[in-house]
C-alpha positions in Angstrom: 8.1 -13.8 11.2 6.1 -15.9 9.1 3.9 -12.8 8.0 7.2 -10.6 6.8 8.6 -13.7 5.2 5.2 -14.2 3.1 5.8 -10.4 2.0 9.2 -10.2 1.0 8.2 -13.4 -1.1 6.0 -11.6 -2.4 7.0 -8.3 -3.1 10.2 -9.9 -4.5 8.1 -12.3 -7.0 7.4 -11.5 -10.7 6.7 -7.3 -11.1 3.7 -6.8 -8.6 0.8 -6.7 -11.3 1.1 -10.0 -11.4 0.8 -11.1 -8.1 -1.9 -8.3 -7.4 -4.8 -10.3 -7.8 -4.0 -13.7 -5.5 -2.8 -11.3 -2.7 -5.4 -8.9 -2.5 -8.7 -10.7 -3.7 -10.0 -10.7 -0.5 -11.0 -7.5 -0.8 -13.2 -8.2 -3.8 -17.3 -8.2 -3.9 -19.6 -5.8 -2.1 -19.6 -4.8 1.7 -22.1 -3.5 3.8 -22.3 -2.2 7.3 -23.5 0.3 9.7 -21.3 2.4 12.9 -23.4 5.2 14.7 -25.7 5.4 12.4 -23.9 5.3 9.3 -24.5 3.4 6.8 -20.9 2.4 4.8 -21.4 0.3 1.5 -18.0 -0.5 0.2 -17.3 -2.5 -3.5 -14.3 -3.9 -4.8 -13.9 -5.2 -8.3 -11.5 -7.9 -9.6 -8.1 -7.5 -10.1 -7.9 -7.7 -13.9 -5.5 -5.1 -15.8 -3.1 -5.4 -12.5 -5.5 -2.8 -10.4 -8.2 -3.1 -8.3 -11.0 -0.5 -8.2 -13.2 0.3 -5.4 -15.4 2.7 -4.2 -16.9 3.9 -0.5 -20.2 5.4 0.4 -21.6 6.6 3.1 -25.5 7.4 4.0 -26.7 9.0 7.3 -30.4 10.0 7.7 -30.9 9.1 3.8 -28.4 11.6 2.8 -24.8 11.2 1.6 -22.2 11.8 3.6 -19.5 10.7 2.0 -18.1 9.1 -1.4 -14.4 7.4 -2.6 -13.0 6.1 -5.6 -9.6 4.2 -4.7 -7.5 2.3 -7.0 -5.1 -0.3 -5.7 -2.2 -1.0 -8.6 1.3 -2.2 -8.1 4.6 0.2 -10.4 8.2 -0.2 -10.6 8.4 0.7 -7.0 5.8 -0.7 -5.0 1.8 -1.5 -4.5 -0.2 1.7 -4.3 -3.6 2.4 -2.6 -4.4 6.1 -4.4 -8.4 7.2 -3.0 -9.9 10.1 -4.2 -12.2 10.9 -1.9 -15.3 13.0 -2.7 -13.4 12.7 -6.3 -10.9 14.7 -5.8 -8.1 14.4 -8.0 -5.0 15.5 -5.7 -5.3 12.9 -3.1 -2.1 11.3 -1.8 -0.9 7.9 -2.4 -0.4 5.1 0.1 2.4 2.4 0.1 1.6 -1.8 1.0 3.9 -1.8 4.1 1.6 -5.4 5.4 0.3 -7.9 3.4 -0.9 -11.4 5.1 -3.0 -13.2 3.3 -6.5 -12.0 4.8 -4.7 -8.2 5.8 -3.4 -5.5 3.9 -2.1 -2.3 5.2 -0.8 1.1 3.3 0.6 4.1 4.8 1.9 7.8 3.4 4.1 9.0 6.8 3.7 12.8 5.8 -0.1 13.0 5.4 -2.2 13.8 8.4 -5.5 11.6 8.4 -5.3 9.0 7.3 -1.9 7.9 7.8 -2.4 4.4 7.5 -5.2 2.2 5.8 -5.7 -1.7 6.8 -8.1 -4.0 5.8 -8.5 -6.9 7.8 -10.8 -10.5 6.5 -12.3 -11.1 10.0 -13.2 -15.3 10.8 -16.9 -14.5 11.0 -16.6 -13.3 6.7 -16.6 -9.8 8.1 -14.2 -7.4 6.6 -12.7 -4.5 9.4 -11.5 -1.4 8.1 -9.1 0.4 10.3 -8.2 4.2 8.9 -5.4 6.3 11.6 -3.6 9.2 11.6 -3.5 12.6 13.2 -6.0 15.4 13.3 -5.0 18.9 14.9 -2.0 17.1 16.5 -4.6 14.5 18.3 -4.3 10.6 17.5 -7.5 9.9 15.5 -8.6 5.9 14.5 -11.9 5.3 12.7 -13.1 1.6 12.4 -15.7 0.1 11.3 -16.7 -3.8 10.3 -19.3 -4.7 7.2 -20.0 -7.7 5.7 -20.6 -9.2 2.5 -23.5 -8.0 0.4 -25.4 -8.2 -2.8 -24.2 -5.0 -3.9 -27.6 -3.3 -3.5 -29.5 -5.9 -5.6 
C-alpha cells in the first residue's frame, strides 16, 4: 500500500520531468558485473534536461556481445524507458508501472521479450536487473546483479 501510494504521489506531482531526477537517481553512476561468463557494464548519467541516458554492454571471451542506448524521460502521458538496443532505432517503448524509491519497473504488454524491465537497489549497493517476457511462446527471465564501478577508469 505504501509503495502505490508513494507512486500515485508521484506520478500526480508537478509534470514528471521534474520529479525525474529524485525518483530515479538511483540508477545513476557506472555498474559492473559478471553472469556465466558475461561480463555486463551498465552507465547511467544524471537526470539533467528531464531524461536520463544510459547505455549496456556486454563482453564474452573479449568480444562484444551486446550494446544499448536507453533513455528514460517522462511526456504528457507518462515516464518512458525507450532502449535501442544494438542502436536500432525502432525499438519499442516501455511505461513506469512501479516506482519505490530503490525500484523501478516499465512494461510494453504487446512486445515479446522483454515485456517488462525492473531495476532493483539491492542493501549490499548492488543494483539487480530483472528483464521478462516471452520467447517462442515460452516464459523467459534474464537477471543479473552488478555493482558500482569506476566506469572503466
Amino acid at each position: 500500500m505504501q509503495t502505490f501510494l508513494f507512486t500515485l504521489l508521484l506520478l500526480a506531482a508537478d509534470p514528471l520531468p521534474h520529479t525525474l531526477p529524485g525518483a530515479l537517481g538511483f540508477l545513476q553512476g557506472c555498474w559492473t558485473g559478471e553472469t556465466r561468463g558475461v561480463r555486463i557494464e551498465e552507465n547511467y548519467g544524471d537526470t539533467d534536461g528531464g531524461s536520463l541516458l544510459g547505455t549496456v554492454k556486454t563482453v564474452r571471451d573479449g568480444k562484444l556481445r551486446f550494446f544499448e542506448f536507453l533513455r528514460i524521460y517522462a511526456d504528457d502521458e507518462a515516464v518512458w524507458l525507450q532502449p535501442y538496443p544494438s542502436g536500432r532505432k525502432d525499438a519499442p517503448r516501455f511505461r513506469l508501472v512501479e516506482l519505490e524509491p530503490d525500484k523501478a519497473a516499465f512494461e510494453n504488454d504487446t512486445h515479446d521479450f522483454p515485456r517488462r524491465i525492473t531495476y532493483r537497489l539491492l542493501p549490499n549497493g548492488g543494483l539487480l536487473t530483472r528483464v521478462a517476457g516471452v520467447v517462442n511462446g515460452e516464459s523467459r527471465l534474464e537477471e543479473y546483479v552488478t555493482l558500482p564501478s569506476d566506469c572503466g577508469k
